[in-house]
Backbone as CSV, one residue per row, in Angstrom:
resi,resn,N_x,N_y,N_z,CA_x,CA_y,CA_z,C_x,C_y,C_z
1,UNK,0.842,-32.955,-15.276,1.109,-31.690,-15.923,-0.198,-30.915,-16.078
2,UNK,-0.033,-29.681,-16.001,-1.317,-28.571,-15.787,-1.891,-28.142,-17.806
3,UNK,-2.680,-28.332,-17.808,-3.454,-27.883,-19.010,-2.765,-26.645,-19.116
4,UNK,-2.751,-26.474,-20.831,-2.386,-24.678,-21.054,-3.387,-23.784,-20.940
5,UNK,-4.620,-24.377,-21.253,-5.633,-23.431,-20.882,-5.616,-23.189,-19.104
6,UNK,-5.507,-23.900,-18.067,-5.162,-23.630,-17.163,-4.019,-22.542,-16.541
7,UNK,-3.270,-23.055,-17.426,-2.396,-21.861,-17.076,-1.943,-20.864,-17.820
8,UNK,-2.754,-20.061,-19.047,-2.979,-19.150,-19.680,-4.031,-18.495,-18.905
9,UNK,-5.113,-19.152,-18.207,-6.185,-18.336,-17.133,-5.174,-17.728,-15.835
10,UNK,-4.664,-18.727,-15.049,-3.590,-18.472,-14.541,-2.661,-16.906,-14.461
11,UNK,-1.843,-17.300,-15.306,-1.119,-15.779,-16.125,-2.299,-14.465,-16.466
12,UNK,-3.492,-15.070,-16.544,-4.217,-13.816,-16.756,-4.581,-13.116,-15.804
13,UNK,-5.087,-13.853,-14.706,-5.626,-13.747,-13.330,-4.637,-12.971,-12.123
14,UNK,-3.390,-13.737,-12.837,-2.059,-12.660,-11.625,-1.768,-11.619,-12.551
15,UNK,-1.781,-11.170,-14.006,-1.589,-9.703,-14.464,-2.905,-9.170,-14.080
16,UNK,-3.967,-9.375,-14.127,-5.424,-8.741,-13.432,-4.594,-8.156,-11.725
17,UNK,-4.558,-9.122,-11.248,-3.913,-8.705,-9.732,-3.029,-7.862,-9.469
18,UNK,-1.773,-7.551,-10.046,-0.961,-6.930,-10.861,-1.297,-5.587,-11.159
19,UNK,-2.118,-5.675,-12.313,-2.963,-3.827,-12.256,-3.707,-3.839,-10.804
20,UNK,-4.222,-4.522,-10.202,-5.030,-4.124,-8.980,-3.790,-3.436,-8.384
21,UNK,-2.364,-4.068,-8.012,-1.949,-3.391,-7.778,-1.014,-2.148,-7.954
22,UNK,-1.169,-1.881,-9.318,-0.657,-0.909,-9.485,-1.599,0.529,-9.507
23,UNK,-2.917,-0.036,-9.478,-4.034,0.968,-9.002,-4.156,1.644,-7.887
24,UNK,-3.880,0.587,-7.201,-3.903,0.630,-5.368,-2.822,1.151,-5.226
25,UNK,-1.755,1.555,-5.864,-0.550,2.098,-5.583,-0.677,3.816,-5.713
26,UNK,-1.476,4.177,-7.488,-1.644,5.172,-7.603,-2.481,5.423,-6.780
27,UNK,-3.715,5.419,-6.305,-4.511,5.712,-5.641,-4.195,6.454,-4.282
28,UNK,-3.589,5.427,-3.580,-2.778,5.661,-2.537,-1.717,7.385,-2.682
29,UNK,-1.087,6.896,-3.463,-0.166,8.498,-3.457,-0.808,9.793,-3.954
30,UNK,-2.069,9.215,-4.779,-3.226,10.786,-5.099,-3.520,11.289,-4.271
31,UNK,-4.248,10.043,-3.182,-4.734,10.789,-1.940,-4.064,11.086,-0.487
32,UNK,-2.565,11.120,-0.650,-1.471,11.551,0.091,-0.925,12.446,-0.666
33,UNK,-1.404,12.669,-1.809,-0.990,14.324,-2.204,0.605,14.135,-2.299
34,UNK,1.557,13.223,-2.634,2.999,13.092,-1.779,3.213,11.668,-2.333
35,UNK,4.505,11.276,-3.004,4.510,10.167,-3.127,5.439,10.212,-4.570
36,UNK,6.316,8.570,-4.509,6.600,8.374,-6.562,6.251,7.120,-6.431
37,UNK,5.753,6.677,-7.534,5.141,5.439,-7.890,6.091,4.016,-8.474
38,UNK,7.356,5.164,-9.172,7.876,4.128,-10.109,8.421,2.490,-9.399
39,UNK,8.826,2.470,-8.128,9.149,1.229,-7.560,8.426,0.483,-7.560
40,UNK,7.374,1.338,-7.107,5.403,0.349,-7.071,5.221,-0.400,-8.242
41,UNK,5.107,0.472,-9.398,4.417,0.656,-10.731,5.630,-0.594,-11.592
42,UNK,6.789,-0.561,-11.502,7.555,-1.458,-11.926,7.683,-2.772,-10.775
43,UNK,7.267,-3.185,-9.899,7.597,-4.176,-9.365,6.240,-4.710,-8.816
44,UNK,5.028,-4.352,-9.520,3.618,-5.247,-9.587,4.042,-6.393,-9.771
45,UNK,4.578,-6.741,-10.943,4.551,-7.567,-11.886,4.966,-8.996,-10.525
46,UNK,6.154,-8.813,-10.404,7.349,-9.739,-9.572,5.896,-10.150,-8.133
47,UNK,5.532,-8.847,-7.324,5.081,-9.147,-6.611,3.935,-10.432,-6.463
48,UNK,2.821,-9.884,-7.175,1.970,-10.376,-7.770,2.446,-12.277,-7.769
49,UNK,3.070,-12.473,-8.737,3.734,-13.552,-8.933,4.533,-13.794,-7.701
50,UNK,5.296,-13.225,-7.051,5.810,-13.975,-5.838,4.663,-14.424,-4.344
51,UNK,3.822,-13.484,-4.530,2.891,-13.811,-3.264,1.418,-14.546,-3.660
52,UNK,0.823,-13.957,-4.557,-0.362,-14.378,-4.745,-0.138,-15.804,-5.723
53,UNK,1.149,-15.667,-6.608,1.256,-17.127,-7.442,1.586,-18.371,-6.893
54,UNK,1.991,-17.756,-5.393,2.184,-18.977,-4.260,3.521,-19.187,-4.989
55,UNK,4.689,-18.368,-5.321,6.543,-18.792,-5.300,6.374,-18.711,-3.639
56,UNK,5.815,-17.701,-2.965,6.238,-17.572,-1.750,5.424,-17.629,-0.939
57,UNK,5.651,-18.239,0.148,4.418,-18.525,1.295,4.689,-18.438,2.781
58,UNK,3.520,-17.638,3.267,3.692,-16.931,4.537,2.675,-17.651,4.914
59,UNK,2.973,-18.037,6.550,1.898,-18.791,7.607,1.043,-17.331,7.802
60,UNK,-0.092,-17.848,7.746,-1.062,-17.098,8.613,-1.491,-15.670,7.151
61,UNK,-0.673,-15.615,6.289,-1.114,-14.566,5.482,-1.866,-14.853,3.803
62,UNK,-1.922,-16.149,3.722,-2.944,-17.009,2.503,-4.017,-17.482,3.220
């Protein structure tokens, strides 16, 4: 079994990733002048946790 301090760093490290991407989202549609965010901006969270928390795993893309 994983320490809680382990995985309280954990949980911190994929909401950090999380705003990265919801930065990278706004960013993106500022400088396309063109764009809505809300799909982006609400589905960091899931992403984040499905790809980078390793739920999901792609050959060749970790």
């Amino acid at each position: 079994m994983k320490e809680p301090g382990h995985l309280q760093a954990r949980a911190a490290w994929l909401q950090h990733k999380a705003n990265w991407i919801r930065l990278s989202a706004m960013t993106m549609t500022n400088h396309a002048r063109l764009g809505h965010t809300g799909g982006d901006l609400s589905s960091a969270d899931i992403l984040a946790t499905l790809y980078l928390g390793q739920v999901l795993q792609s050959e060749g893309v970790m």
